[in-house]
C-alpha positions in Angstrom: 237.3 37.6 46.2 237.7 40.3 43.4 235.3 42.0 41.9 233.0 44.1 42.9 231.6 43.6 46.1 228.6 44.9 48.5 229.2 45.5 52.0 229.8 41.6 52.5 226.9 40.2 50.3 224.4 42.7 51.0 223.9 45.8 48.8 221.4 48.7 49.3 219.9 50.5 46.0 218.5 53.9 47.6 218.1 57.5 47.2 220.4 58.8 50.2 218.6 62.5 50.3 215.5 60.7 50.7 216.1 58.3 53.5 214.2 55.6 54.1 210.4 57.2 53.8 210.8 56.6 50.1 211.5 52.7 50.5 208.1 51.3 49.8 210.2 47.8 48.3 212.1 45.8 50.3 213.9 43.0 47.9 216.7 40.5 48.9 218.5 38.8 46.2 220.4 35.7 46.8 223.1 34.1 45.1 226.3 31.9 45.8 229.0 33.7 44.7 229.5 36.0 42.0 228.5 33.9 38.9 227.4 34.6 35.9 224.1 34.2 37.1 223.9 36.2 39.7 225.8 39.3 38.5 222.5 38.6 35.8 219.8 38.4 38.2 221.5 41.8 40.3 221.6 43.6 36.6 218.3 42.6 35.5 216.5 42.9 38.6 218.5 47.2 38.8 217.1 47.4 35.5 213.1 46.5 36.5 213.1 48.6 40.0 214.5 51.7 38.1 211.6 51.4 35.5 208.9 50.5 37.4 209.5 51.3 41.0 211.5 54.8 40.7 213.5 54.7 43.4 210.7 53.5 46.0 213.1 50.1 46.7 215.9 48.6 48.5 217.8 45.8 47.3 219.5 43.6 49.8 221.9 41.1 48.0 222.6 37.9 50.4 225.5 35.5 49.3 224.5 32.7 51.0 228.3 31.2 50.9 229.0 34.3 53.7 225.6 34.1 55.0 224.0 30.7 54.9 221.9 31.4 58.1 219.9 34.1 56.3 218.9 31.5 53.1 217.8 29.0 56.2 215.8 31.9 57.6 214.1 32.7 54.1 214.2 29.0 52.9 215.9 29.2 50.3 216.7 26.0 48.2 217.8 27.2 45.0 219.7 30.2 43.8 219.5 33.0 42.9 216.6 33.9 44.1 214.6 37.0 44.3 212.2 37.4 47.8 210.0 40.8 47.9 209.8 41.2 51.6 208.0 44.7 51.2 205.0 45.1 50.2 203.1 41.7 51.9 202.7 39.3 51.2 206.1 37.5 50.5 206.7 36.5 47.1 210.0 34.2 45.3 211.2 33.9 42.2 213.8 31.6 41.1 215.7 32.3 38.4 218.2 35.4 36.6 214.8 37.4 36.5 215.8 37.6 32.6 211.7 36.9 31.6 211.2 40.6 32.2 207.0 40.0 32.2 207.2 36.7 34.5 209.1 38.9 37.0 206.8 42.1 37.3 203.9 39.1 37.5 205.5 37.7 40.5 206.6 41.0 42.2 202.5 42.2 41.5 203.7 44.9 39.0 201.7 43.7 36.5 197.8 41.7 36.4 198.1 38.5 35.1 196.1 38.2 31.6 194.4 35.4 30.4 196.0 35.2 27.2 197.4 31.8 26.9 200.9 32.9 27.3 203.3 30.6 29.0 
């Protein structure tokens, strides 16, 4: 397929020089094929690790159309979606993680308020 691709579906965001002590966020991503939605989802979700996690994350990015096992393993039923692996407990969201504040609520960036927002 053209485009840009990742190591077969999966992509890792990391700091090389740090290794892997620095990974405290393990994220998979998946998606079926390089849609628009997806390519959203993998820019948006870039964009909230680098401000709010600082390097402390991995991103794996599944294409369930190469790797439908791995969406069974997860249960996966619609794409794309996001599964924070690291830290527990495991958490989903569905969507192109465009709502920025629903996001860092799911992942447990952010407390919830109580201030009747939707």
């Amino acid at each position: 397929m053209p485009g840009r691709t990742a190591d077969q579906g999966k992509r890792s965001k990391t700091d090389a020089s740090e290794g892997d002590r620095r990974k405290k966020w393990e994220l998979r991503l998946y998606i079926a094929g390089r849609t628009p939605r997806a390519v959203t989802a993998l820019a948006n979700l870039e964009r909230i690790c680098e401000e709010h996690l600082a390097g402390e994350y991995r991103i794996e990015v599944v294409d369930i159309l190469e790797n439908p096992q791995l969406a069974r393993g997860d249960q996966i039923l619609a794409v794309p979606t996001l599964v924070r692996q690291l830290p527990p407990p495991v958490r989903k969201i569905i969507g192109d993680l465009s709502n920025k504040e629903r996001v860092l609520i799911g992942l447990d960036l952010r407390p919830r308020t109580d201030s009747g927002g939707t």
